[in-house]
C-alpha atoms as an extended CHARMM CRD file, in Angstrom:
* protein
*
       133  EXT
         1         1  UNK       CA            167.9490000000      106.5190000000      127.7150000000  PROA      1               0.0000000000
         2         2  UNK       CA            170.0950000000      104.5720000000      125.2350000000  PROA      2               0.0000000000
         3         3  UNK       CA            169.9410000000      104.4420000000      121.6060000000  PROA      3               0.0000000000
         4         4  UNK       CA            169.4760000000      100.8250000000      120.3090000000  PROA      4               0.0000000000
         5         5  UNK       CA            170.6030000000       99.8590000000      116.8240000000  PROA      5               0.0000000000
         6         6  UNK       CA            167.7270000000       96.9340000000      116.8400000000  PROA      6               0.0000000000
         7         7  UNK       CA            164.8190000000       98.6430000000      114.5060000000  PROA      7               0.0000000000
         8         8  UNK       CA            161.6670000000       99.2350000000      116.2560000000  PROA      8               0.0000000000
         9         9  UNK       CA            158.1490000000       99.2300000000      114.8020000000  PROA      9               0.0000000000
        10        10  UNK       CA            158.8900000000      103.3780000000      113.6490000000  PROA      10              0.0000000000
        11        11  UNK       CA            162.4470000000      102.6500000000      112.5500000000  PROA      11              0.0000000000
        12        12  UNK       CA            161.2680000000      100.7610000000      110.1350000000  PROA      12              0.0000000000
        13        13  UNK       CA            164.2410000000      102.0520000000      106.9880000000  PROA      13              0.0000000000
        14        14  UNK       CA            166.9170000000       99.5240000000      106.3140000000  PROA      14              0.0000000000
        15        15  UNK       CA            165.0410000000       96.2580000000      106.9890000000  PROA      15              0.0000000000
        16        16  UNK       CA            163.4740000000       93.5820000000      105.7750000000  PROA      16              0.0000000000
        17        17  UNK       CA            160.3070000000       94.3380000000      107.4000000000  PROA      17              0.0000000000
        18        18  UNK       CA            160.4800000000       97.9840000000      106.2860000000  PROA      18              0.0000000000
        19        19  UNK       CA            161.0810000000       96.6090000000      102.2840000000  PROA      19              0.0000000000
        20        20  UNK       CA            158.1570000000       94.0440000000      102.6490000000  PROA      20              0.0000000000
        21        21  UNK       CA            155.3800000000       97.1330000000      104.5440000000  PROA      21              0.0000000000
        22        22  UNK       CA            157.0860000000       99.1220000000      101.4920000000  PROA      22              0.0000000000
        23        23  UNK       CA            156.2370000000       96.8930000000       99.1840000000  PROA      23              0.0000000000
        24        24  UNK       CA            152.6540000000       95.8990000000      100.5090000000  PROA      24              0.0000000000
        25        25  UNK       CA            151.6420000000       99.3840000000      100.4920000000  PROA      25              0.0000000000
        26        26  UNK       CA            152.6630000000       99.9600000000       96.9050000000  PROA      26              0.0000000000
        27        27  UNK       CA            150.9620000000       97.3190000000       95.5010000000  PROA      27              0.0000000000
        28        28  UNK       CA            147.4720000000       96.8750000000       97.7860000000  PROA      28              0.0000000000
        29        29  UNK       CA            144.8100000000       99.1610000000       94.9700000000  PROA      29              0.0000000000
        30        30  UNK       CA            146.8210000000       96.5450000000       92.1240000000  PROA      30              0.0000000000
        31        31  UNK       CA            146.3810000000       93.1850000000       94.7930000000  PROA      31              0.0000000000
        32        32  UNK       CA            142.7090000000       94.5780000000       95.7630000000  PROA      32              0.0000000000
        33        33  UNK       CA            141.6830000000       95.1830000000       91.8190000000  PROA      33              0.0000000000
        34        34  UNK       CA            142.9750000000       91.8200000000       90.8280000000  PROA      34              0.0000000000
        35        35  UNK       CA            140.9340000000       90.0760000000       93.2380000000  PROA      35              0.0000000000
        36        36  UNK       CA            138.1060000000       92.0260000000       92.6300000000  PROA      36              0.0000000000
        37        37  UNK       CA            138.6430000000       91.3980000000       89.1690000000  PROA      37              0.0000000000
        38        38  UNK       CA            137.7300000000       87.6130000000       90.0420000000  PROA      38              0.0000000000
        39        39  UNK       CA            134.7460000000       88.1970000000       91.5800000000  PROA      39              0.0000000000
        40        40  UNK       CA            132.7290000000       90.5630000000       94.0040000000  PROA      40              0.0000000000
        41        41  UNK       CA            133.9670000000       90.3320000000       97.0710000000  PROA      41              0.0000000000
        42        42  UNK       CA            133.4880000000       92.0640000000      101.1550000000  PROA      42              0.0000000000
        43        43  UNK       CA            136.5830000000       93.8000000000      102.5530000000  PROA      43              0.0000000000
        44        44  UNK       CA            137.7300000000       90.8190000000      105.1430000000  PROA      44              0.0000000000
        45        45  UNK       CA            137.2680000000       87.9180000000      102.3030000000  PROA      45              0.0000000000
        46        46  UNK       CA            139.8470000000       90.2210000000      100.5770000000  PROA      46              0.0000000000
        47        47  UNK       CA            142.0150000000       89.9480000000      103.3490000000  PROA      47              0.0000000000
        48        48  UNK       CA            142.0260000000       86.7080000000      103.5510000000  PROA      48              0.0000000000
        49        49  UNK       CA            142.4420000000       85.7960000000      100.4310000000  PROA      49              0.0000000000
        50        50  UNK       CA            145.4600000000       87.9200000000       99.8690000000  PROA      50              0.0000000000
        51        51  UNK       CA            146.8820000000       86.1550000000      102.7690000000  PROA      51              0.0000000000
        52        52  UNK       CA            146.0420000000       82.4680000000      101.4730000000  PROA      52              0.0000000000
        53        53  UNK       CA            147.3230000000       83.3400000000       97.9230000000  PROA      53              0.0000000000
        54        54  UNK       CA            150.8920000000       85.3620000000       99.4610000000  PROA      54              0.0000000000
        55        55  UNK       CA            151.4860000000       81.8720000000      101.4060000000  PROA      55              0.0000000000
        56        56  UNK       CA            150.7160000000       84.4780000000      104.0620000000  PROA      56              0.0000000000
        57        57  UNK       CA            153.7710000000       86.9380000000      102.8540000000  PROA      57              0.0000000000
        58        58  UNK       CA            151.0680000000       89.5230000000      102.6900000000  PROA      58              0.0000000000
        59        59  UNK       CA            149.0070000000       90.0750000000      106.1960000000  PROA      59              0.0000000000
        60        60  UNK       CA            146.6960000000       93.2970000000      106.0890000000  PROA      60              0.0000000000
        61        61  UNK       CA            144.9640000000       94.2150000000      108.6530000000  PROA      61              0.0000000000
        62        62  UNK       CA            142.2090000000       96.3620000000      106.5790000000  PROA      62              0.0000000000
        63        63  UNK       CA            141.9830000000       97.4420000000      103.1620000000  PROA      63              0.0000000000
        64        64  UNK       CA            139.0340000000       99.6130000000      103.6900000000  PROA      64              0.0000000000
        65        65  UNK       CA            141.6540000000      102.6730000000      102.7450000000  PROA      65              0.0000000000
        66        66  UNK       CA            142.6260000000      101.5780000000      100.1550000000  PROA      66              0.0000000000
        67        67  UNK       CA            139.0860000000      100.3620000000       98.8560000000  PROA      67              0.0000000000
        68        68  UNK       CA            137.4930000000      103.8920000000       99.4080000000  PROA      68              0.0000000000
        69        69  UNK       CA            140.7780000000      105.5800000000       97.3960000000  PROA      69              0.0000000000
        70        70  UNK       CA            139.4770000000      103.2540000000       94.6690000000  PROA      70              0.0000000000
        71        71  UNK       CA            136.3350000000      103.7120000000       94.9470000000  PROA      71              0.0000000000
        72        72  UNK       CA            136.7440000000      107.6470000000       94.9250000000  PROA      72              0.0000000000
        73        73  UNK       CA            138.6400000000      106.8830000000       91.2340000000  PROA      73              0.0000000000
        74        74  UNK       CA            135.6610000000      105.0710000000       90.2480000000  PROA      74              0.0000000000
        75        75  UNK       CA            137.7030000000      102.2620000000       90.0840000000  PROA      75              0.0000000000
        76        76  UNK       CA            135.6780000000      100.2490000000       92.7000000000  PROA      76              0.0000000000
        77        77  UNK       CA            131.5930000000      100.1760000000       93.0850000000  PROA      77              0.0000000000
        78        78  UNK       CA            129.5600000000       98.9060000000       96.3440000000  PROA      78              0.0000000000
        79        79  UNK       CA            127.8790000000       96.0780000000       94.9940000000  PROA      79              0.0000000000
        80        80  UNK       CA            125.3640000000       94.8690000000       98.0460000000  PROA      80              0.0000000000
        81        81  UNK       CA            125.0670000000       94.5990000000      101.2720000000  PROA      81              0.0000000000
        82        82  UNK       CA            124.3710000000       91.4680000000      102.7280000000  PROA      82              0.0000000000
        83        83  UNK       CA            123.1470000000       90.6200000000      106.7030000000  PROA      83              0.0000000000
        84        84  UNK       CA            125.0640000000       87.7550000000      108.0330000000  PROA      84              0.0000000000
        85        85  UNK       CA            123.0360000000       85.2970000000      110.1410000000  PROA      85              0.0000000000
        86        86  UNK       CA            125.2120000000       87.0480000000      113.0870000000  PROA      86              0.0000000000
        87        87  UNK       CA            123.5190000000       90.5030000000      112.1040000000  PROA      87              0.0000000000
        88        88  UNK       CA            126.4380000000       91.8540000000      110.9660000000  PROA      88              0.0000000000
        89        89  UNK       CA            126.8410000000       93.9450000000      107.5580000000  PROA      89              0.0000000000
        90        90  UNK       CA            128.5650000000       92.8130000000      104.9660000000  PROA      90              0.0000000000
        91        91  UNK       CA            129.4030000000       95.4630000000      101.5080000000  PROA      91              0.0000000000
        92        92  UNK       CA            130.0450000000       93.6100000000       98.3570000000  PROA      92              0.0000000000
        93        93  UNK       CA            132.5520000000       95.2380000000       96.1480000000  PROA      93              0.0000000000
        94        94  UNK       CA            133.0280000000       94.9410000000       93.0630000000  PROA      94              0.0000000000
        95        95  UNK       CA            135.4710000000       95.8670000000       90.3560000000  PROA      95              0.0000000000
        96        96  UNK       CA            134.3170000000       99.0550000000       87.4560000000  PROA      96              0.0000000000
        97        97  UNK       CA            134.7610000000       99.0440000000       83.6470000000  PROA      97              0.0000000000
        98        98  UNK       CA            137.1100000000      101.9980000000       84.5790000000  PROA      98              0.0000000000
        99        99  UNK       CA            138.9710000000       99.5370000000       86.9980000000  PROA      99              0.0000000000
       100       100  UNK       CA            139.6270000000       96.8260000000       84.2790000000  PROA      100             0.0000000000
       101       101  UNK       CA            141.2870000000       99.2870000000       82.5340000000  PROA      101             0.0000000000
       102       102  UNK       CA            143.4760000000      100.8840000000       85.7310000000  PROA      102             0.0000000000
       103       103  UNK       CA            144.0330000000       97.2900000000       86.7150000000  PROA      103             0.0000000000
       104       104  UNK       CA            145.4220000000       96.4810000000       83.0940000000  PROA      104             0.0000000000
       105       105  UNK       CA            147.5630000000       99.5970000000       83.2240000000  PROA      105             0.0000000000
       106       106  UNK       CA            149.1750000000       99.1720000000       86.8540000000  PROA      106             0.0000000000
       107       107  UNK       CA            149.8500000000       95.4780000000       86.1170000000  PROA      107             0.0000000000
       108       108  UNK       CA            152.1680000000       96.3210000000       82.8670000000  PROA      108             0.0000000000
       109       109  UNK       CA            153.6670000000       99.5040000000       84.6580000000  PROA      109             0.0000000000
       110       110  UNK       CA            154.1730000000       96.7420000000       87.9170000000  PROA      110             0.0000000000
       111       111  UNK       CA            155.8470000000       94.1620000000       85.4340000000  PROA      111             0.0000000000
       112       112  UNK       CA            158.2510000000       96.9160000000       83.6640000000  PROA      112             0.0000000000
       113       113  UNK       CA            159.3720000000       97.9840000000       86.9200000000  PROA      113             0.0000000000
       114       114  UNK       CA            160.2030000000       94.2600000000       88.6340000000  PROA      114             0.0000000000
       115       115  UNK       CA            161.5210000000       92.7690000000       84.7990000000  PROA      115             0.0000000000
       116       116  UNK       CA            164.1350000000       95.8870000000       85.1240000000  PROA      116             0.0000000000
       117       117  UNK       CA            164.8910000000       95.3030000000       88.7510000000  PROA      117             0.0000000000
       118       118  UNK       CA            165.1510000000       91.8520000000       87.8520000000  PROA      118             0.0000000000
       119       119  UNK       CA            167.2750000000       92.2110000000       84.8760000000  PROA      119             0.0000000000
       120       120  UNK       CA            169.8300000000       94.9100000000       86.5300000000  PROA      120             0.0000000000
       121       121  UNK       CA            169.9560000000       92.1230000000       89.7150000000  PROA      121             0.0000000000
       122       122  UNK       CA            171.1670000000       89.5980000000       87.1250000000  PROA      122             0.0000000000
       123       123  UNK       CA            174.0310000000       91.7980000000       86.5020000000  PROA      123             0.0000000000
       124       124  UNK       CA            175.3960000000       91.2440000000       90.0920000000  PROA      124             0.0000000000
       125       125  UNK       CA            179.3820000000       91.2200000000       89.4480000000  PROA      125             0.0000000000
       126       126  UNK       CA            179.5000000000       91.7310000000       85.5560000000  PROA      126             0.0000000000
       127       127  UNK       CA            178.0890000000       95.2940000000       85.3930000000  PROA      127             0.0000000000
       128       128  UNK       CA            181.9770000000       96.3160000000       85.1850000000  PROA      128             0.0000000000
       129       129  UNK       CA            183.9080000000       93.0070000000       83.8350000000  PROA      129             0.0000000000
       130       130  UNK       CA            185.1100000000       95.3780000000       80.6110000000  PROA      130             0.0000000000
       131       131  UNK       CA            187.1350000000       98.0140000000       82.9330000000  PROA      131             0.0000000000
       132       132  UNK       CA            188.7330000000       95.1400000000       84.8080000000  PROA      132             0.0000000000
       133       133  UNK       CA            190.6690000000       94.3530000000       81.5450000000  PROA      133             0.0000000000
């Protein structure tokens, strides 16, 4: 048995794939609130909607998780459920008063943390120009 240094689907640290699942899974309850902030919605629509508005950067495979962890906050309510002509169920959710507000908050916490990460990037090579003198 050898030891590859090609990441796997567990070794998953120190890629690009590893920062993108990283990043997808740190900003899903934000991603799922802001598109139930647009309008009621059933899990897969969610899905792929995140997909068609990502340019298909973000690819889930279900939120459900993530929609009963916000539902449990009373962020997110059941809205209906709805038949399908195939007789399958489809759950409406939609977003809470409570949400707005957690939505509102997450978003400016989101933006403070990628405006510094963005502003310390822009520092690439000049972070230490005044001890090179």
């Amino acid at each position: 048995m050898s030891i590859s240094s090609k990441p796997t689907n567990v070794q998953r640290s120190g890629t690009i794939n590893g920062m993108r699942e990283n990043m997808k899974k740190a900003t899903t309850e934000m991603l799922v609130l802001f598109l139930l902030k647009q309008r009621s919605m059933y899990a897969y629509e969610m899905i792929r909607e995140m997909a068609r508005l990502s340019d298909g950067v973000f690819q889930f495979n279900t939120l459900y998780l993530a929609i009963y962890r916000l539902q449990g906050h009373g962020y997110v309510a059941e809205n209906e459920k709805v038949i399908t002509e195939n007789n399958r169920t489809r759950v409406y959710f939609s977003i809470t008063e409570e949400g707005l507000v957690y939505l509102q908050e997450i978003t400016k916490e989101y933006r403070l943390i990628t405006n510094t990460i963005d502003k310390m990037l822009q520092l690439d090579g000049a972070i230490y120009e005044e001890d090179a003198l």
